[in-house]
VEXDREN-2710 file (C-alpha; in Angstrom, 1 decimal):
% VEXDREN-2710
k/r/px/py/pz
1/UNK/40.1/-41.8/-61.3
2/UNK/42.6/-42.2/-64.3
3/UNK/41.4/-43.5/-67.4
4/UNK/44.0/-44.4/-70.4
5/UNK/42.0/-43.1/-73.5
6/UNK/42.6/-43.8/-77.4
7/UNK/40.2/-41.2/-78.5
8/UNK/38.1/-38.8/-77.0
9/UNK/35.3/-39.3/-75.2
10/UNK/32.2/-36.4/-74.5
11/UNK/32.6/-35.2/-70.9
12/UNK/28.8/-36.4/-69.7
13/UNK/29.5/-40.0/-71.6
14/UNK/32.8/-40.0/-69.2
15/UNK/30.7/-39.0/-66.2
16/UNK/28.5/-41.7/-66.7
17/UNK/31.0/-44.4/-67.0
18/UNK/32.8/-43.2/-64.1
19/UNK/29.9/-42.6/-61.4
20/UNK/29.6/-46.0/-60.4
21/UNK/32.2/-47.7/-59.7
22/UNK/33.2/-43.8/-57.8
23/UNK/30.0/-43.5/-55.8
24/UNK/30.8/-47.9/-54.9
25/UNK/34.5/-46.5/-53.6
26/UNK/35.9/-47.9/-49.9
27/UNK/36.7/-45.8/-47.1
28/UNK/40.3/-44.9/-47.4
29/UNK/42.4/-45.2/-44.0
30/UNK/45.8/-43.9/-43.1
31/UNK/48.0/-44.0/-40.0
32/UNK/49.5/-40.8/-38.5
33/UNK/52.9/-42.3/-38.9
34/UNK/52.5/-42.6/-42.6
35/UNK/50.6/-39.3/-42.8
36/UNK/53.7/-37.7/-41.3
37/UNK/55.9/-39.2/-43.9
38/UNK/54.6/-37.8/-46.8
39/UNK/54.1/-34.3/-45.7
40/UNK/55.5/-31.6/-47.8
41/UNK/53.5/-28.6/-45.9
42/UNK/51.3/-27.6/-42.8
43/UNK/49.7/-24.3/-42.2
44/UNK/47.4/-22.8/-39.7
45/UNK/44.5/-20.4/-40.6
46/UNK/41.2/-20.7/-42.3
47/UNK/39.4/-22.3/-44.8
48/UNK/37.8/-19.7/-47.7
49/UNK/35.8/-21.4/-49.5
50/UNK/36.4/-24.0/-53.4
51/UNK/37.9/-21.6/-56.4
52/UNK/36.1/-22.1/-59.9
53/UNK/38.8/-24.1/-62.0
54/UNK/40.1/-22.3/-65.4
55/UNK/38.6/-23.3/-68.6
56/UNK/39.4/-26.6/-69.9
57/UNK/41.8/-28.1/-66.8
58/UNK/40.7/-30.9/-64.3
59/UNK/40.7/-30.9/-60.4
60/UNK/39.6/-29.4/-58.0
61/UNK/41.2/-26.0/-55.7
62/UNK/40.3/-24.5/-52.5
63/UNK/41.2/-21.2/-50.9
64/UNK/42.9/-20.5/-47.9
65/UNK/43.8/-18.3/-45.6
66/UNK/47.1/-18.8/-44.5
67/UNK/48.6/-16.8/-40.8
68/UNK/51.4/-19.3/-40.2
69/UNK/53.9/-21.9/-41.5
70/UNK/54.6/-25.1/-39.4
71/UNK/56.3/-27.3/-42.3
72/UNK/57.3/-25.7/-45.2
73/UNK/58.2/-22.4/-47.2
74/UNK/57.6/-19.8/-44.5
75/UNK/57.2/-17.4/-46.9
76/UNK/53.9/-19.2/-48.1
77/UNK/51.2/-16.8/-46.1
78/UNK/48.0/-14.6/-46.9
79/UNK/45.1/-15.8/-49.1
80/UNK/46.8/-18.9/-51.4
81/UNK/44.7/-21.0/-53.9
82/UNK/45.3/-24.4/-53.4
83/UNK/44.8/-27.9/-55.3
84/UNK/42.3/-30.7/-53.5
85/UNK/42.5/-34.2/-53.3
86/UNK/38.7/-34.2/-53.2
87/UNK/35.5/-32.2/-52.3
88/UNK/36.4/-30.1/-48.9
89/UNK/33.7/-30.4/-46.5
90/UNK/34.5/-27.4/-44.1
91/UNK/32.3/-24.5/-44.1
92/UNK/34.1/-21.2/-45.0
93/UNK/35.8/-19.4/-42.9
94/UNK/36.3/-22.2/-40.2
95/UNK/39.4/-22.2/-38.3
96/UNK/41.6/-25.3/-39.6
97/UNK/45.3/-26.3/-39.9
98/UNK/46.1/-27.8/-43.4
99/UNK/48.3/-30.6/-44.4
100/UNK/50.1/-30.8/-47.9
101/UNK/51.1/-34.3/-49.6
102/UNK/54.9/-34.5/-51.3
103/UNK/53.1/-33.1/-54.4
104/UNK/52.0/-29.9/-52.7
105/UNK/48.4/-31.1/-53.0
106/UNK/46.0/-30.6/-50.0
107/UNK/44.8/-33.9/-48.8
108/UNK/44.3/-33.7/-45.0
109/UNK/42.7/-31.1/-42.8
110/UNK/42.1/-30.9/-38.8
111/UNK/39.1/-28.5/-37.6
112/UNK/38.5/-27.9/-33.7
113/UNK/35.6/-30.1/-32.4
114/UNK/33.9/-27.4/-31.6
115/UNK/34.0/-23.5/-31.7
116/UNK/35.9/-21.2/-33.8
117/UNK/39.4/-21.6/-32.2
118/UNK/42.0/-23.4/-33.1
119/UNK/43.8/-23.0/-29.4
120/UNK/41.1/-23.4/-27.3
121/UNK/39.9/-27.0/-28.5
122/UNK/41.1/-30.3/-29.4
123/UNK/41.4/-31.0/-33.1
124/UNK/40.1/-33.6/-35.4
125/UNK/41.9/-34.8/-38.7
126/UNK/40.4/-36.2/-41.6
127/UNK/41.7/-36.6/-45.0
128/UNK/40.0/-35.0/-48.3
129/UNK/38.3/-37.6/-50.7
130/UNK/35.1/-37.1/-53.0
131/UNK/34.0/-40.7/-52.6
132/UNK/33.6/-41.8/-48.9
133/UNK/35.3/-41.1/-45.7
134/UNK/39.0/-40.9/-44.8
135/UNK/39.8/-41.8/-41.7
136/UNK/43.0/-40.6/-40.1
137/UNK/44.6/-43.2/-37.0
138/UNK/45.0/-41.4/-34.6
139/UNK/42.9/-38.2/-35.1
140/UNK/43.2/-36.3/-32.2
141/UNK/45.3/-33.5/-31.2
142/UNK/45.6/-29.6/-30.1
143/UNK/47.5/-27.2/-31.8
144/UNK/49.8/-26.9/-29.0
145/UNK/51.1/-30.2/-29.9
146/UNK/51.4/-30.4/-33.3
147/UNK/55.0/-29.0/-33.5
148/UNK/56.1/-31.5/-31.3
149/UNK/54.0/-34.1/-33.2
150/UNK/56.2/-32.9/-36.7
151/UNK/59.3/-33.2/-35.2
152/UNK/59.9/-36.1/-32.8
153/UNK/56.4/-37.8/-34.2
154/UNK/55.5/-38.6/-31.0
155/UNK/52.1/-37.6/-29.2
156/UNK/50.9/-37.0/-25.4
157/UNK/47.3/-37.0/-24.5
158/UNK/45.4/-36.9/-21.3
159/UNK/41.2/-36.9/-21.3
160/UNK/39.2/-36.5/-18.2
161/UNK/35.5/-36.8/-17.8
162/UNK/32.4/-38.1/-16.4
163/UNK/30.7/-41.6/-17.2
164/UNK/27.0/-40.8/-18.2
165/UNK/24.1/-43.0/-17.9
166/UNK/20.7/-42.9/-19.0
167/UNK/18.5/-41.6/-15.6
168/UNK/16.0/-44.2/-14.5
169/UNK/13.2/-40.9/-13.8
170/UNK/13.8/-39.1/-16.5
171/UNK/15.1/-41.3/-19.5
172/UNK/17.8/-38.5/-20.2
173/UNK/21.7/-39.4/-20.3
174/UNK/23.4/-37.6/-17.2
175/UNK/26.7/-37.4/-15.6
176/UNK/27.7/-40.1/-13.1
177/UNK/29.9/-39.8/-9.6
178/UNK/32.4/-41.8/-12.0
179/UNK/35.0/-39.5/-13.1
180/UNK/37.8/-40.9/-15.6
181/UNK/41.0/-40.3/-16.3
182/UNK/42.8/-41.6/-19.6
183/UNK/46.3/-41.2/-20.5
184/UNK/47.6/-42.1/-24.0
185/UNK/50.9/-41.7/-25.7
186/UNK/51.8/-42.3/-29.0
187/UNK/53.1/-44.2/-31.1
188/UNK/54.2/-46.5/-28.1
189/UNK/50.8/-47.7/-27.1
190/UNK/51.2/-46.5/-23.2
191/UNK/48.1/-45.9/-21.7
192/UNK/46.3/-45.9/-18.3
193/UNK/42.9/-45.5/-17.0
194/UNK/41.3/-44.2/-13.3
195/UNK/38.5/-43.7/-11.7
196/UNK/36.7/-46.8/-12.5
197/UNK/34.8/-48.2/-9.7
198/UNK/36.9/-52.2/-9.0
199/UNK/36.3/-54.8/-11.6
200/UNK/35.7/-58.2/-11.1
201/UNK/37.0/-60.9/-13.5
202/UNK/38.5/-58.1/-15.8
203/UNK/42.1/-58.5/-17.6
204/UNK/43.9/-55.5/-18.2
205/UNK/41.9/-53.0/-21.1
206/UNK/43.2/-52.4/-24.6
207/UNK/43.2/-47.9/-24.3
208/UNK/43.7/-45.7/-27.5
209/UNK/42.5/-43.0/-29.8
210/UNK/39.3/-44.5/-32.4
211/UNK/38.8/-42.5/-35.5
212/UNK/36.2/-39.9/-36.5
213/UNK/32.6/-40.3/-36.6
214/UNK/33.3/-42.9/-33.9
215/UNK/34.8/-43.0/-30.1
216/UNK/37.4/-40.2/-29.8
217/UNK/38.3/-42.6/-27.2
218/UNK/38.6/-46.1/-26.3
219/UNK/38.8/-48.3/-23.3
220/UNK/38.1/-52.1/-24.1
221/UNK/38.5/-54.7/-21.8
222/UNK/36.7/-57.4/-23.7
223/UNK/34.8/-56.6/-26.9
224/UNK/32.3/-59.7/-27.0
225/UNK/30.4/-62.5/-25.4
226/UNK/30.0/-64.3/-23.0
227/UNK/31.0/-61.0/-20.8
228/UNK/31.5/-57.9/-22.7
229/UNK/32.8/-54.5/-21.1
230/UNK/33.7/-51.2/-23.4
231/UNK/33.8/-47.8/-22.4
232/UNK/34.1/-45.0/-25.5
233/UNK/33.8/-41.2/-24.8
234/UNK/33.7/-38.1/-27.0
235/UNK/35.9/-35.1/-26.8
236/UNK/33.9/-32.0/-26.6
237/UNK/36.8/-29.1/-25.0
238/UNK/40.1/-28.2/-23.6
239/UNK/41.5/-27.3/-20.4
240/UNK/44.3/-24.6/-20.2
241/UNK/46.9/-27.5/-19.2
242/UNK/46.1/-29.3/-22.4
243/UNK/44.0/-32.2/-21.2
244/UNK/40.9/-33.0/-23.2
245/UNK/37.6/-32.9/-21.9
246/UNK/35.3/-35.9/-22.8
247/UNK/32.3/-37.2/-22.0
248/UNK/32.7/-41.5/-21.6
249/UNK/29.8/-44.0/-21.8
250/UNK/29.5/-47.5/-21.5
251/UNK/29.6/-48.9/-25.3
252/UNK/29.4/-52.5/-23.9
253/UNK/26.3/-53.5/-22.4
254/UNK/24.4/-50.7/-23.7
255/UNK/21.8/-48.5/-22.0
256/UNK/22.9/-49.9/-18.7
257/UNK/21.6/-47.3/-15.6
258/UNK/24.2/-46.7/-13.3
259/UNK/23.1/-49.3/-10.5
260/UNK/23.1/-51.8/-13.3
261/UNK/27.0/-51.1/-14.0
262/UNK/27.8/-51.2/-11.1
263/UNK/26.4/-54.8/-10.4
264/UNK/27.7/-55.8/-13.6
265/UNK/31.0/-55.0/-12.9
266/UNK/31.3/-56.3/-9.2
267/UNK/29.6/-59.7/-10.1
268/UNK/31.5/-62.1/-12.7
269/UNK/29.0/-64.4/-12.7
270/UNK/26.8/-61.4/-14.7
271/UNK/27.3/-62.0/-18.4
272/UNK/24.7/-60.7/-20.4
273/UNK/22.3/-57.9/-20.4
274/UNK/18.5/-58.3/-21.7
275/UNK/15.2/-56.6/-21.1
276/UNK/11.6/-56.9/-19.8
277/UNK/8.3/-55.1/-21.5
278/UNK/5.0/-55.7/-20.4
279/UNK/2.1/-54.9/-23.0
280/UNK/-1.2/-53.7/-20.8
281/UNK/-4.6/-53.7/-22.3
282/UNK/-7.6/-51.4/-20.2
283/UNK/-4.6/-51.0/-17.3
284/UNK/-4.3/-54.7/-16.7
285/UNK/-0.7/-56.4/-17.5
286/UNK/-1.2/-58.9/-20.3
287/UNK/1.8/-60.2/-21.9
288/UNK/5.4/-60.1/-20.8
289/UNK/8.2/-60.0/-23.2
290/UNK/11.6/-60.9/-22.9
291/UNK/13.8/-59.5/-25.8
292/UNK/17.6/-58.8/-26.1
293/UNK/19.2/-62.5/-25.2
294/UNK/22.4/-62.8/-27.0
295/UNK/23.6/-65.9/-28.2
296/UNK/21.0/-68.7/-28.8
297/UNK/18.2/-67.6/-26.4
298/UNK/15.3/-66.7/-28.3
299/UNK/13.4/-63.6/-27.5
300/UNK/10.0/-64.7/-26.2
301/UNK/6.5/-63.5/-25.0
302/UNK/4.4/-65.2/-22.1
303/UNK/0.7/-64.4/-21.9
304/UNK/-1.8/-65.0/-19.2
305/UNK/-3.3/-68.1/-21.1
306/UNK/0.1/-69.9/-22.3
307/UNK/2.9/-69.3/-23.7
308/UNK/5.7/-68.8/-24.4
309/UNK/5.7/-67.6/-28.0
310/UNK/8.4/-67.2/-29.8
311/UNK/8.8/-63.4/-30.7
312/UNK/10.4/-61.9/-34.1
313/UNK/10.6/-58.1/-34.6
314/UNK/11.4/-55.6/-37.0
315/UNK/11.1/-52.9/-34.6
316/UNK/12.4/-50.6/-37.4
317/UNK/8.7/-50.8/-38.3
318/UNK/7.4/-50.4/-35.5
319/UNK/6.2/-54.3/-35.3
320/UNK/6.6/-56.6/-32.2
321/UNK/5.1/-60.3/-33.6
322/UNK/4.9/-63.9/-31.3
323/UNK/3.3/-67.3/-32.4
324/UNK/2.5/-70.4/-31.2
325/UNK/1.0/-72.5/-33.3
326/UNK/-2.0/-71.0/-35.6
327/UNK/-2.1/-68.3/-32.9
328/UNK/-0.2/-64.8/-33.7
329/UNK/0.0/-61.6/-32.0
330/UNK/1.4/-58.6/-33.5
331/UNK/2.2/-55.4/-31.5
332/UNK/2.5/-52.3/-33.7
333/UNK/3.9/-49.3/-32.4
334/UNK/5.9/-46.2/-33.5
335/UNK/9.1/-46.6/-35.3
336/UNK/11.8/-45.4/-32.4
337/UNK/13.5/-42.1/-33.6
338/UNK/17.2/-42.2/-34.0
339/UNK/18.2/-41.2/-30.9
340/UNK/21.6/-39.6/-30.3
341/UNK/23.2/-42.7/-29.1
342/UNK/26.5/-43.7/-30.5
343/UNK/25.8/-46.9/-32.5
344/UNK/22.6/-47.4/-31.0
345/UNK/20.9/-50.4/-32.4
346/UNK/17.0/-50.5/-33.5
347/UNK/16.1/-52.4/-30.3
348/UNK/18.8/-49.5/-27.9
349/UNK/16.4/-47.1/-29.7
350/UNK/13.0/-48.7/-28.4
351/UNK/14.7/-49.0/-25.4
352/UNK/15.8/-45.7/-24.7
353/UNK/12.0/-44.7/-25.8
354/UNK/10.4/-47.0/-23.0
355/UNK/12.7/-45.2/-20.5
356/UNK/11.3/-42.1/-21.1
357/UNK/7.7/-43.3/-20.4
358/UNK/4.9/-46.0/-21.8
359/UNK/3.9/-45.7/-25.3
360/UNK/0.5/-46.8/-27.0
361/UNK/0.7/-49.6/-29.1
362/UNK/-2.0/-51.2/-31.0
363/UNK/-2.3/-55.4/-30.9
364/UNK/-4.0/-57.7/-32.9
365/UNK/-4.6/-61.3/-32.3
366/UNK/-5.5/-64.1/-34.6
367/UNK/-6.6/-67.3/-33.4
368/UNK/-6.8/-69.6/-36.6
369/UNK/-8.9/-67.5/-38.9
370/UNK/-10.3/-65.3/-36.5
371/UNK/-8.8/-61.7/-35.9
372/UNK/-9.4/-59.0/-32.9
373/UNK/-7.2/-55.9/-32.5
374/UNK/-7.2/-53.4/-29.7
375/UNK/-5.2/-50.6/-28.3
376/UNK/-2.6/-50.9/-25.5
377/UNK/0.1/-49.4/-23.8
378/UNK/4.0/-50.8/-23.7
379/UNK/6.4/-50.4/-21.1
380/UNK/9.7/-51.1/-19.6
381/UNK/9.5/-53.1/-16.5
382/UNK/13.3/-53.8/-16.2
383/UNK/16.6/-54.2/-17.3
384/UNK/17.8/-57.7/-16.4
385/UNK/21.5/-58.9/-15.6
386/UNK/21.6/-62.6/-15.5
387/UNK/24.5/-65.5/-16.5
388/UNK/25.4/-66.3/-19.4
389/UNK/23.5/-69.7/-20.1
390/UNK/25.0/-73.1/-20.7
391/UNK/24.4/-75.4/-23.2
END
């Protein structure tokens, strides 16, 4: 950050004044068009490790190792200390390809997704920034392309992979019979998709590249309510023909099983996704909930003696709470671990939990001022597909 001083100002009193408003700073964002622009340099090799700064000057300098020249001097090879546009979060020695602003000043660098080779697996590009992300649009590519993508700035890619549902026995996510096949080019925006079972009441998807810490990938035929459908997938290798390897997902209804998807897809008339627990106390079944209704349908629980109740959670705490009335029941449970599902939300999480099996649960139910608690067990009983309702 540049500050205009009239006098000097001691370095930790600068700190100080500085922190905030650099720890509040917004993602920064950058198309691969505009990145190519103001490129002055690119090289291929490793990443060494930050260099110590000489006493007294400001900034910040990395090392690299440097075994080829893509833009640039081509005399500018070996070990090279380099200026930063920020912190570089790459562990030494990694593999990366390097890319120089017009002021010679590193400010975006591509690692492979996995593994320690730079030919052998797509690459990711982000840019270099201290205080939050930098996203790069589109970020994919392999180092096979990349010489193309400097001179014409154009870019081919091609993904295949299966579509992976959560399994109904054992609450794991495994591979489908659906197999994909995306093809994107860039910058003209042409793209096509295969392998999808036939959609009913579908218009033609929106298909691209997303940025990191996100979908690699992106097929979206409609992004919202009342009858949402969005597939994302995650590059993970390389075939020896160049096309990526990914593994897709349904974004949009989440957690669907594969029988659900496919009766989603094949029926129009299914537009929205919710879910059915049953709490059991001593074996017996003794309240249904319904939870996950979009739109103004309240999530509800129906006991045995009345009902319904109108639920509110905070599942983040582990609490599940109805009432009716001076009546309340409130289901405490374990907080749901943060699962490794991309942009799960809190009641995904529970969800996911319950496929794997029942959990215990503790209830407690007050009738005006009197109060009785016991233990219980929760459990999925199904995933419902049902129409959207009308008002």
């Amino acid at each position: 950050m540049a500050m205009r001083r009239s006098h000097r100002i001691p370095a930790l009193v600068a700190l100080i004044v500085c922190l905030p408003a650099a720890l509040s700073a917004e993602p920064k964002i950058i198309r691969l068009d505009a990145l190519l622009r103001r490129l002055s340099r690119v090289t291929v090799g490793r990443c060494l490790g930050p260099e110590p700064l000489p006493t007294g000057r400001l900034g910040l300098r990395y090392r690299l190792q440097v075994d080829r020249v893509l833009l640039g001097d081509p005399t500018f090879l070996g070990s090279r200390i380099v200026e930063t546009t920020g912190h570089v979060h790459v562990p030494r020695n990694r593999p990366c390809v390097a890319f120089f602003n017009r002021r010679k000043v590193l400010e975006w660098i591509a690692v492979p997704v996995r593994g320690d080779s730079l030919s052998d697996a797509p690459l990711r590009i982000s840019g270099i920034y201290s205080f939050n992300a930098y996203f790069v649009m589109p970020h994919l590519f392999t180092l096979a392309s990349l010489p193309g993508l400097l001179r014409k700035g154009t870019l081919r890619i091609r993904a295949e992979g299966s579509l992976y549902f959560v399994d109904p026995q054992s609450g794991r996510v495994m591979p489908s019979r659906i197999n994909l096949a995306i093809a994107y080019d860039w910058p003209s925006g042409r793209a096509s998709v295969s392998g999808l079972p036939p959609l009913s009441g579908f218009a033609k998807p929106r298909i691209g590249l997303g940025v990191a810490l996100l979908d690699d990938i992106y097929v979206r035929y409609h992004s919202g309510y009342p009858r949402p459908l969005s597939i994302g997938g995650t590059v993970f290798g390389l075939q020896r023909n160049g096309t990526l390897l990914a593994r897709f997902y349904v974004v949009q209804p989440s957690l669907l099983r594969l029988n659900d998807f496919m009766r989603y897809v094949a029926n129009p008339k299914l537009q929205q996704r919710y879910y059915i627990l049953e709490v059991a106390a001593d074996g017996e079944p003794r309240w249904r909930i319904e939870i996950g209704k979009v739109d103004y349908q309240a999530d509800r629980l129906i006991g045995p003696n009345g009902g319904p109740f109108t639920l509110s959670s905070e599942i983040e705490k582990g609490i599940l709470q109805a009432k009716s009335g001076h009546d309340t029941i409130t289901i405490r449970f374990h907080p749901p671990r943060k699962l490794a599902i991309r942009r799960a939300g809190r009641l995904e999480r529970l969800v996911r939990e319950l496929m794997r099996g029942t959990i215990g649960c503790r209830v407690t139910i007050q009738r005006g001022l009197g109060i009785a608690g016991k233990g219980c067990t929760l459990r999925l009983v199904s995933i419902e597909l049902a129409p959207f309702p009308s008002r």
